[in-house]
C-alpha positions as MATLAB code, in Angstrom:
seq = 'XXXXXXXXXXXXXXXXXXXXXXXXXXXXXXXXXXXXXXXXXXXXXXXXXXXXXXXXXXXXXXXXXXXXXXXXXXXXXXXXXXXXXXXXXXXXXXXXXXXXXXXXXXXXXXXXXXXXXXXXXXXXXXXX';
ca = [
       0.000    0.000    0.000;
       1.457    3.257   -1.001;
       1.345    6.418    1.603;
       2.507    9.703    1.668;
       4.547   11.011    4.814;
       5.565   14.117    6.110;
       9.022   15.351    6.122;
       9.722   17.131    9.008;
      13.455   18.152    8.463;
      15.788   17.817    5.876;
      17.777   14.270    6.040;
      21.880   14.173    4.426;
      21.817   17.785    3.470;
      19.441   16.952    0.439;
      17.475   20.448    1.671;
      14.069   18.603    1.229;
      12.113   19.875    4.685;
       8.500   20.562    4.767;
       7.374   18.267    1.824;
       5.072   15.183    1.258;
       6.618   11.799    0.505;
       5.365    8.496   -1.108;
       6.892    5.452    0.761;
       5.423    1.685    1.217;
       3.159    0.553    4.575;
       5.793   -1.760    5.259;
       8.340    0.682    5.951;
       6.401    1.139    9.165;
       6.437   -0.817   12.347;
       3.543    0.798   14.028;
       0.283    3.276   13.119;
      -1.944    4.722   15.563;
      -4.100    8.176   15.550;
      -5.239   10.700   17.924;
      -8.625   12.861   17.249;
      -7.328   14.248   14.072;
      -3.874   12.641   12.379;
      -2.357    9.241   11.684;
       0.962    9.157   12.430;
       3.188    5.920   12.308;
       6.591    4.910   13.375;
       9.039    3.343   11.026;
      11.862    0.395   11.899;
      14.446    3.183   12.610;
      12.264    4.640   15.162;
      11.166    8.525   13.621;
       7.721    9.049   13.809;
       6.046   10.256   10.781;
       2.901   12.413   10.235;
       0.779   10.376    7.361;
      -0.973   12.350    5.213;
      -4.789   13.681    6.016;
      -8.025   11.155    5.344;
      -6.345    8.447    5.616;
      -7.767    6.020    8.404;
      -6.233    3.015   10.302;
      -9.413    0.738    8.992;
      -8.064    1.457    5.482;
      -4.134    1.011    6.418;
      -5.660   -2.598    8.296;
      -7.641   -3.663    4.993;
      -5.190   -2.882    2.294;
      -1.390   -3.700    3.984;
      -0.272   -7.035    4.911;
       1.137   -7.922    8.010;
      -0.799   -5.694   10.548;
      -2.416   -6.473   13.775;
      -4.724   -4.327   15.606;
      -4.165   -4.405   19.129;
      -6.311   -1.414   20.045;
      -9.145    1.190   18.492;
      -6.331    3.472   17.550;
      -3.431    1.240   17.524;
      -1.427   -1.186   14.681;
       1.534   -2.873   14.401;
       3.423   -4.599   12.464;
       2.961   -8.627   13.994;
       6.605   -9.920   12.610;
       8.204   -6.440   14.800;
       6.565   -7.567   18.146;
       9.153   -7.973   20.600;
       7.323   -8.855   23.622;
       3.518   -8.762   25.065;
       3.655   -7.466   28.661;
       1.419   -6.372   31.648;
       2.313   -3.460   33.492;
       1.221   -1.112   36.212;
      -1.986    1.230   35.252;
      -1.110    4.419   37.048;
      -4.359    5.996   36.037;
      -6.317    3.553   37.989;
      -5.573    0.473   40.026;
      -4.454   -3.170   37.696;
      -2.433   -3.737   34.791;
      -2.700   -2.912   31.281;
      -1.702   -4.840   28.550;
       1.751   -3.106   26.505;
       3.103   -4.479   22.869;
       6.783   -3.686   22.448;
       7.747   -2.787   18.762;
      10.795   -1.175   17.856;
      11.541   -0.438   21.745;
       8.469    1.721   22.215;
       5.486   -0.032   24.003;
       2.311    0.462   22.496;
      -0.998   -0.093   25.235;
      -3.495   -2.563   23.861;
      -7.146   -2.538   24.732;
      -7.788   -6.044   23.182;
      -8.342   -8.336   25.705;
      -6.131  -11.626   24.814;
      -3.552  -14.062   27.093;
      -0.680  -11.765   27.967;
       2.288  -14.697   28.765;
       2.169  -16.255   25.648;
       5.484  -16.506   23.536;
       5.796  -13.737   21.170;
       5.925  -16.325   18.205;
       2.404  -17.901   19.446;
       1.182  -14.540   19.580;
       2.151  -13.944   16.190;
       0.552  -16.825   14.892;
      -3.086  -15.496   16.582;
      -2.714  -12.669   14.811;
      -2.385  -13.502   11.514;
      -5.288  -13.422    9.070;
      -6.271  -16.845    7.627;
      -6.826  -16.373    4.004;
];
C-alpha cells in the first residue's frame, strides 16, 4: 500500500524539509491516531505524520502484516518484541503493553498476555 509522509526536516543535506513523501506501509512498524492525524513509526524509530483522510481501517484492509491491538493502535505482527502487563497508574491493575521497535504500544484487546511472542504472532495472523 502506497502512503505519503511528512518530512519534518531535511535528512543528508538533500534540503528537502517541509514536503510530502510516497513510501510503502511496510516501511512502518507501528500506526496509531489521535482525534485528528495518523501518524506511524518506522523500523528506525522517527515518527512520521501520514498524510490527512487516511484512516487506520483502510491502512488494516489494504497492507499485509498488521495487527490491531487497540481502536487506535497497529503494528506490524513480525516487529513484536514482547507482550507485557504493566502497572496502570491511572487507575488500580495492569494494562496490557506491545513492544515494537523499543516503544510499548498499550493494547485494549483483551487476549492471554504470557504467551510466547511467536504464538502470539501466529493469533494474529489473518487466515486467508
Amino acid at each position: 500500500m502506497r502512503l505519503r509522509r511528512y518530512r519534518k526536516a531535511a535528512t543528508r543535506g538533500d534540503g528537502r524539509a517541509g514536503m510530502w513523501e510516497e513510501c510503502e506501509a511496510s516501511d512502518f512498524v507501528a500506526f496509531w491516531s489521535d482525534t485528528k492525524y495518523v501518524m506511524a513509526r518506522d523500523a528506525e524509530g522517527a515518527e512520521w505524520l501520514l498524510e490527512s483522510g487516511l484512516s487506520l481501517l483502510k491502512i488494516e484492509e489494504e497492507a499485509d502484516g498488521l495487527a490491531r491491538i487497540g481502536r487506535d493502535c497497529l503494528v506490524r505482527v513480525e516487529a513484536i518484541e514482547a507482550v507485557r502487563n504493566r502497572a496502570n497508574h491511572e487507575e488500580t491493575g495492569t494494562e496490557r503493553v506491545f513492544v515494537v521497535g523499543g516503544h510499548a504500544y498499550k493494547s485494549s484487546r483483551r487476549g492471554r498476555v504470557g504467551w510466547p511472542v511467536g504464538e502470539y504472532r501466529q493469533g494474529c495472523l489473518k487466515v486467508a
